[in-house]
C-alpha positions in Angstrom: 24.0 6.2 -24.3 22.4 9.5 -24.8 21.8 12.1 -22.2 18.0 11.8 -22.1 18.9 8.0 -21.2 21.3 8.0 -18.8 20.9 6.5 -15.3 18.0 5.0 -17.1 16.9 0.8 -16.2 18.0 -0.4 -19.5 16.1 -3.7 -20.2 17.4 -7.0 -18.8 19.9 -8.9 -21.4 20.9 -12.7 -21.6 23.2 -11.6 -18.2 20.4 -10.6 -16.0 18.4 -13.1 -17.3 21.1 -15.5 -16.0 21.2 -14.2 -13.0 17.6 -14.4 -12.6 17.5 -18.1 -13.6 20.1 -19.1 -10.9 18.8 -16.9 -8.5 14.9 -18.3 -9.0 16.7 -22.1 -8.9 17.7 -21.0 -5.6 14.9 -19.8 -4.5 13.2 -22.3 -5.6 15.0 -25.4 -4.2 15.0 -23.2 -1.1 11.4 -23.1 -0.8 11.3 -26.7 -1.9 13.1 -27.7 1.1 11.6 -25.6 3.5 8.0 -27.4 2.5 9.5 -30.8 3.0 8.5 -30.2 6.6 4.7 -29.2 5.8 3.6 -32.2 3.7 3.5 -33.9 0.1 1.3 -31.6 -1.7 2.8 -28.1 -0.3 6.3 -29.7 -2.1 4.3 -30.6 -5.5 2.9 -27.0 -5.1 6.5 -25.5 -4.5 7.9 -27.5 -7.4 5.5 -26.8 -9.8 5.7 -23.1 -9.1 10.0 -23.4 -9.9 9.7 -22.9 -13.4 7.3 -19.7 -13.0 9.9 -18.3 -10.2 12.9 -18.7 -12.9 11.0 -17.1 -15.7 9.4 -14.3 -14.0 12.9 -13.2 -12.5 14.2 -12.1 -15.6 10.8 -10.6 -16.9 9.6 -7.8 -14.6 7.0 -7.3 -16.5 4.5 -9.8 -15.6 5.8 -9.6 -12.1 4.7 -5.9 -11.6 1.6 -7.0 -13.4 0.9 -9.4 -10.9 1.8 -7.6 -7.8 -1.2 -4.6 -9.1 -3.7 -7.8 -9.4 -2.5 -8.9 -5.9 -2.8 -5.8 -3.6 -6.3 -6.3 -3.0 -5.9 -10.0 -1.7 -5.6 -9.4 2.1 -5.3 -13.1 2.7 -2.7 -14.4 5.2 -0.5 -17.1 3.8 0.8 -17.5 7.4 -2.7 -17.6 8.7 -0.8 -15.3 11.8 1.4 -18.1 13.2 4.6 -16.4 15.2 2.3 -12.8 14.9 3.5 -12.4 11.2 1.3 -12.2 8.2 2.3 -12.6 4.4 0.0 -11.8 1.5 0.3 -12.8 -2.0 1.6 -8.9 -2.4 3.7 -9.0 -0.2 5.6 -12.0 -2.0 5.3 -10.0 -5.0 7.3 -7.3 -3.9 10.0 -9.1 -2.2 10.0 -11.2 -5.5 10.2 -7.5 -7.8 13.0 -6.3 -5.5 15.1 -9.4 -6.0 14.4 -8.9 -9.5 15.8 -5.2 -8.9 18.8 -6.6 -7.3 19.7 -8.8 -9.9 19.5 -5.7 -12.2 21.9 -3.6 -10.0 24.5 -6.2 -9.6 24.5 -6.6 -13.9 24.2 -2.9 -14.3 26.2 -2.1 -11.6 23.8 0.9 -10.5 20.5 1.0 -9.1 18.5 4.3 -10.4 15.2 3.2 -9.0 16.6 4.2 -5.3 18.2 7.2 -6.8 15.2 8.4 -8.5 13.5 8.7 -4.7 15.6 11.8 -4.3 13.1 13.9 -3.5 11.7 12.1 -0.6 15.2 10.8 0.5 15.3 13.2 3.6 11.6 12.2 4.9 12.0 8.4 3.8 15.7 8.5 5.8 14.8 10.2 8.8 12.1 7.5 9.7 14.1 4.8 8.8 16.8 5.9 10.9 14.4 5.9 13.4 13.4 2.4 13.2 16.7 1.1 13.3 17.9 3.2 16.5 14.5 1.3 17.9 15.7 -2.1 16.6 18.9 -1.6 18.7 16.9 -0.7 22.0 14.6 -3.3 21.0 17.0 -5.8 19.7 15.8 -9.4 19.5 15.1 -12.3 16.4 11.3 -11.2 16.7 12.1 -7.2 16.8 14.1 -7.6 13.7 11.4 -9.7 12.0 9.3 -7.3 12.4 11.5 -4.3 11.5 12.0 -5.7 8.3 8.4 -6.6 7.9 8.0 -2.4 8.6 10.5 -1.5 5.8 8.4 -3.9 3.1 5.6 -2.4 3.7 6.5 1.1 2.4 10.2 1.5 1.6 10.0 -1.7 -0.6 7.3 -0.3 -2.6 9.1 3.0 -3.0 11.7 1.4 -4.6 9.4 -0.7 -7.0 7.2 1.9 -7.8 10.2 4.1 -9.0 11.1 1.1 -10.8 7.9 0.4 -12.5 7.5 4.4 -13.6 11.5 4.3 -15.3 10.4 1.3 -17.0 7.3 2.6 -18.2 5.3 -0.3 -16.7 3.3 1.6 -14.1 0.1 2.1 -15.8 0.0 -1.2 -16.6 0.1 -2.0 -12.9 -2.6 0.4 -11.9 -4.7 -1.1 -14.4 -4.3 -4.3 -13.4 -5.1 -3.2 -9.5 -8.4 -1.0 -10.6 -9.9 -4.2 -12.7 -9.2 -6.4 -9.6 -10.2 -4.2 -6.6 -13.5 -3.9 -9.4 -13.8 -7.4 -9.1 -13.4 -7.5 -5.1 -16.1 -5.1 -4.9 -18.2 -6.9 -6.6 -17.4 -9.6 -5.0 -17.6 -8.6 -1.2 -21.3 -7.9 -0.7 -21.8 -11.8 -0.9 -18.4 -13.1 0.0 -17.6 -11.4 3.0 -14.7 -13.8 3.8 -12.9 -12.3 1.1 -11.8 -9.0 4.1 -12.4 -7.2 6.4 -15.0 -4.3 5.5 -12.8 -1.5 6.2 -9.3 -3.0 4.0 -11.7 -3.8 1.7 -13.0 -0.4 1.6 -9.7 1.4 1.5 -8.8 -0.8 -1.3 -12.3 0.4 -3.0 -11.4 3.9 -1.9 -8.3 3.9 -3.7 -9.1 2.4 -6.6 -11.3 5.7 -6.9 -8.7 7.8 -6.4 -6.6 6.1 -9.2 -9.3 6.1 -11.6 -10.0 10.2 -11.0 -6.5 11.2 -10.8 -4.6 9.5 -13.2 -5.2 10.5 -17.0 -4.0 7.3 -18.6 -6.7 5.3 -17.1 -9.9 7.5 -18.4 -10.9 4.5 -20.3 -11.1 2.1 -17.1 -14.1 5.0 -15.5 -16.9 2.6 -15.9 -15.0 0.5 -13.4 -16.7 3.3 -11.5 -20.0 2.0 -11.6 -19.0 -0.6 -9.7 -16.6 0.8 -7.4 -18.4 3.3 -6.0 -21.3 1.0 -5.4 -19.0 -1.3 -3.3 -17.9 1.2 -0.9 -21.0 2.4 -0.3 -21.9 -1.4 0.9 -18.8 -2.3 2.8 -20.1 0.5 5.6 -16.7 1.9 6.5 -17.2 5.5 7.1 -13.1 6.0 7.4 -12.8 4.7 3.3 -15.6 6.7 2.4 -14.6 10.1 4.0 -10.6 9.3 2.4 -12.2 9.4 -0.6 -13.8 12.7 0.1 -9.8 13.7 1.3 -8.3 12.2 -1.6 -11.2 14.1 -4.2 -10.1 17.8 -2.5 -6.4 16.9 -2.8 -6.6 15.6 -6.7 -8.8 18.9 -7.2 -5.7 21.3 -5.4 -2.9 19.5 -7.6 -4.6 19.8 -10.9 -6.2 22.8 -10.6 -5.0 24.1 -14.1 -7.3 21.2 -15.6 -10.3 21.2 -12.8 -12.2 21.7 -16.1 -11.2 18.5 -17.7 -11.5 16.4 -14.0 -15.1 17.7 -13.3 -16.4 15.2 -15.4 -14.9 12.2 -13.4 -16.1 14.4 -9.9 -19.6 14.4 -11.3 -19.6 10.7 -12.1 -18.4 10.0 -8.5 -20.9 12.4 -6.9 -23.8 11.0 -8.8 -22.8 7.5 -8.2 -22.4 8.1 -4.4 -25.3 9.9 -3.9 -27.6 7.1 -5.9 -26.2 4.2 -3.9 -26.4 5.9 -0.5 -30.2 6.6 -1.3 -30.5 2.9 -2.7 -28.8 1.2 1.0 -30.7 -0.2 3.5 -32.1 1.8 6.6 -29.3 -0.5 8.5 -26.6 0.8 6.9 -27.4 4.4 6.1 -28.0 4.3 10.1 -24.3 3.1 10.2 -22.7 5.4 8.3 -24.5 8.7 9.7 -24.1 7.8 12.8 -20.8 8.8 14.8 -21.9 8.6 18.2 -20.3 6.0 20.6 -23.4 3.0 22.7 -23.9 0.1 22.5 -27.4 -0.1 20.4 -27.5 2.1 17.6 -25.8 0.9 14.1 -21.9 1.5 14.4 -21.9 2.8 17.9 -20.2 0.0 19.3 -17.4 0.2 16.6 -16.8 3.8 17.8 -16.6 2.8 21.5 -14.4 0.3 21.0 -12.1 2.3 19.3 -12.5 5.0 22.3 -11.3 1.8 24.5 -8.6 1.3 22.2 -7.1 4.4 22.6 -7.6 4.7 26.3 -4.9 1.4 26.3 -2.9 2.6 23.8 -2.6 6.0 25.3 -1.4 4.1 29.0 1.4 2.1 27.1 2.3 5.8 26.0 2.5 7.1 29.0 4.9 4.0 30.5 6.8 4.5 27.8 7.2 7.6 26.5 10.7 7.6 25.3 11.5 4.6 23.3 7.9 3.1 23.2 8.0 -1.0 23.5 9.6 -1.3 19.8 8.1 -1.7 16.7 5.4 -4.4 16.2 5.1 -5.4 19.9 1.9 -3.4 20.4 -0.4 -6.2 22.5 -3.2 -4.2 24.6 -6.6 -4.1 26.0 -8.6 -7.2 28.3 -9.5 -10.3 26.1 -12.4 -11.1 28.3 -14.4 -7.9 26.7 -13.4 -7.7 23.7 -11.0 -4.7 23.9 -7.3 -6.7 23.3 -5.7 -5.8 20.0 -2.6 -5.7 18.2 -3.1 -2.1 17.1 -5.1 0.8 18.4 -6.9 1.5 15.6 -4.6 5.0 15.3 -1.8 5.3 13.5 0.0 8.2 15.5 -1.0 6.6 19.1 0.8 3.0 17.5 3.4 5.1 16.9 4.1 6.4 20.0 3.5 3.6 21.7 6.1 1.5 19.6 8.7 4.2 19.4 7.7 7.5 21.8 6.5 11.0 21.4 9.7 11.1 19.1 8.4 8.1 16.8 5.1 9.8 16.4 6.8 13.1 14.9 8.8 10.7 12.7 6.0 9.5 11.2 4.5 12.6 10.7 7.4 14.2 8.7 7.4 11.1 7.0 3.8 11.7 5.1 4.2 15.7 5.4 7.8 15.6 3.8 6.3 13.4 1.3 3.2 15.1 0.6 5.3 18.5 0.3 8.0 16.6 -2.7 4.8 15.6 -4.2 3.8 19.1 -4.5 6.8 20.1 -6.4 6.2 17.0 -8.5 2.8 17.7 -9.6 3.5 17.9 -13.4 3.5 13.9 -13.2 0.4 12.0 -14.5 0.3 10.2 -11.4 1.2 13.2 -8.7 -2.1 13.7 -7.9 -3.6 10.2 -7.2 -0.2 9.4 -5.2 -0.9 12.5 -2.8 -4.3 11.6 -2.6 -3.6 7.9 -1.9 -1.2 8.6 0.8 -3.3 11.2 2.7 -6.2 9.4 2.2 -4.9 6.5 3.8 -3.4 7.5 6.3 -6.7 9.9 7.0 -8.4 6.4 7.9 -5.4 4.8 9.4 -6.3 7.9 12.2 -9.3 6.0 12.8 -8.2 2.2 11.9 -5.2 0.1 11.2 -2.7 1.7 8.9 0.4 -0.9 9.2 -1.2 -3.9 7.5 -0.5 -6.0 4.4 -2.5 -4.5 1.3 -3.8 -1.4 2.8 -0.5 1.2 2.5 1.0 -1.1 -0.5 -0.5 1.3 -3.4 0.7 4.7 -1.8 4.0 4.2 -1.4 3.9 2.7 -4.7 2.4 6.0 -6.4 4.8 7.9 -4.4 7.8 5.8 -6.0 6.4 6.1 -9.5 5.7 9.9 -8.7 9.7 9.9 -8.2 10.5 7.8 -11.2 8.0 9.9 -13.3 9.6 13.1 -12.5 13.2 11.6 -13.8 11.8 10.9 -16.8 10.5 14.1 -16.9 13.3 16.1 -16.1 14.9 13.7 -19.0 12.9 14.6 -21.4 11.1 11.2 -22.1 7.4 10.2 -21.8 6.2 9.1 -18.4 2.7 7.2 -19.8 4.5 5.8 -22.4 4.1 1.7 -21.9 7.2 -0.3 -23.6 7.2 -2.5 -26.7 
């Protein structure tokens, strides 16, 4: 092996693909027995999905393809039973990282973690702080939802790196842009399809992809859909991350801002044409911040007032070790205030963890944001940072820590990291394989 391609995923031989065959029989009969308790058709379901689990686990490819088309789907699998929730995503990923697994232990390395070297220290620190909480917090349910933490953003690290070293990562950003296009679309007469503000910071990001990545210039018209959408869905958090995400694309590529104006003026032109074109109902909604209980979006805002009041109580109980991670439960059920999040991602995460937690997860996106800096030469830098920020810019205001909504950033952060190996290497980070 040369030195351009070394530490390289080579692609999957007969061995892996053994090991993915007995690994997706197992799987397989696993989740066969496990619906023997749930009925007759949940079992034909599970057995007719064996051969599709088998196949996949040696062929990544359609898997990653898969997981882009699934990100938008916010649907609960679980429907919430025992307070967890599981998305077709969310499969997806734990199905890529098995398929990951198999691929270390025939390879006997695993270069997608090592490629995350240069978020290692920001990614590490939070984790570490997660598991001293699991300790002080240590139950079946704590650790459940621990692990259900770590999926949501280190697993995608670790894929997205994956999916860049393989080359496979535009295909997977395609695949998420044409079906968040659909969902928005969609979601003006189907409102059961999510939530308005998920939905919207799925919109939002599909955005983002579209104007910062270059290998997806042929997929702008998506943008006349897109832009629409997120106009309709009324969230005024999705709407001002994309507004974030725009200035942080323009400070990263600022040796091409010629070449991106073009995609800015679409956007511009686009958004200002469907705000003119909304209702008087909505356009009261989104230009109005002030918190009541009559004018359009007023009540939204006090609620989330009353949210933080709660949140900001448990804080102040606890402000040490917090009441561990995924145990947030405040607010009085008889007026509407309980919730399982306040609605702000630094007050959950001093309430789960302490003042301590909060910093945590603070060095967490700023350590991040500042590797991607140094990484900016990568096609997909500047949609990652804008993604992330973005995000989390409306997880300030609404829930951050939910299946779907964080998915795509951490996997544009890993494929920022597996870019800049192949980079550094020499070899062609847009380049799709044969």
């Amino acid at each position: 092996m040369s030195s351009l391609t070394a530490g390289l995923p080579s692609p999957p031989g007969r061995r892996a693909r053994d090991f993915g065959a007995i690994g997706g029989v197992v799987a397989g009969a696993a989740l066969a027995g496990a619906l023997l308790f749930h009925g007759p058709l949940l079992v034909a379901i599970g057995f007719c999905l064996l051969p599709l689990v088998v196949w996949l686990l040696g062929r990544p490819g359609p898997a990653l393809l898969l997981l882009g088309a699934s990100i938008p789907i916010t649907y609960s699998l679980t429907g919430g039973r025992g307070g967890f929730n599981l998305s077709p995503s969310d499969l997806l990923l734990l199905f890529v990282g098995a398929a990951i697994v198999f691929e270390a232990v025939v390879t006997d390395s695993l270069p997608s973690v090592a490629a995350l070297g240069p978020v290692r220290k920001a990614v590490g620190q939070y984790g570490v702080f997660m598991m001293l909480l699991l300790t002080i917090h240590l139950s079946v349910s704590d650790f459940a939802k621990t692990g259900q933490r770590f999926e949501l953003f280190l697993l995608p690290l670790i894929v997205g790196a994956f999916a860049a070293l393989t080359g496979r990562h535009v295909g997977l950003l395609k695949a998420y842009v044409l079906a968040t296009t659909i969902l928005a679309a969609a979601w003006p007469v189907a409102h059961s399809l999510g939530q308005k503000n998920p939905v919207g910071q799925m919109i939002a990001n599909a955005i983002l992809v579209l104007v910062g990545v270059r290998a997806l210039r042929r997929y702008l018209p998506c943008a006349l859909i897109l832009v629409p959408g997120l106009f309709l869905t009324a969230s005024r958090g999705a709407i001002l991350a994309v507004a974030i995400g725009l200035a942080v694309i323009a400070v990263l590529q600022d040796s091409r801002i010629r070449t991106l104006s073009a995609r800015f003026s679409v956007v511009a032109m686009l958004a200002i044409g469907a705000y003119a074109v909304l209702p008087a109902s909505l356009q009261g909604r989104l230009t109005n911040f002030s918190a009541g209980f009559s004018a359009p979006g007023s009540y939204a805002i006090y609620l989330r007032q009353q949210y933080a009041n709660d949140a900001e109580q448990i804080i102040r109980a606890h402000p040490y070790v917090g009441i561990g991670v995924g145990n947030y439960l405040a607010g009085n059920p008889y007026n509407g205030t309980q919730t399982q999040d306040p609605h702000n991602v630094l007050l959950l995460q001093a309430a789960e963890g302490g003042y301590l937690f909060a910093a945590s997860f603070v060095l967490l996106i700023a350590g991040c944001a500042f590797a991607l800096r140094k990484m900016r030469q990568v096609d997909v830098t500047p949609a990652a940072a804008a993604v992330l920020l973005a995000t989390v810019a409306h997880g300030m205001v609404d829930v951050y820590w939910v299946r779907g909504t964080p998915v795509l950033s951490w996997l544009l952060v890993g494929m920022a990291c597996g870019g800049f190996v192949k980079l550094r290497r020499g070899t062609a980070v847009s380049e799709e394989p044969v």
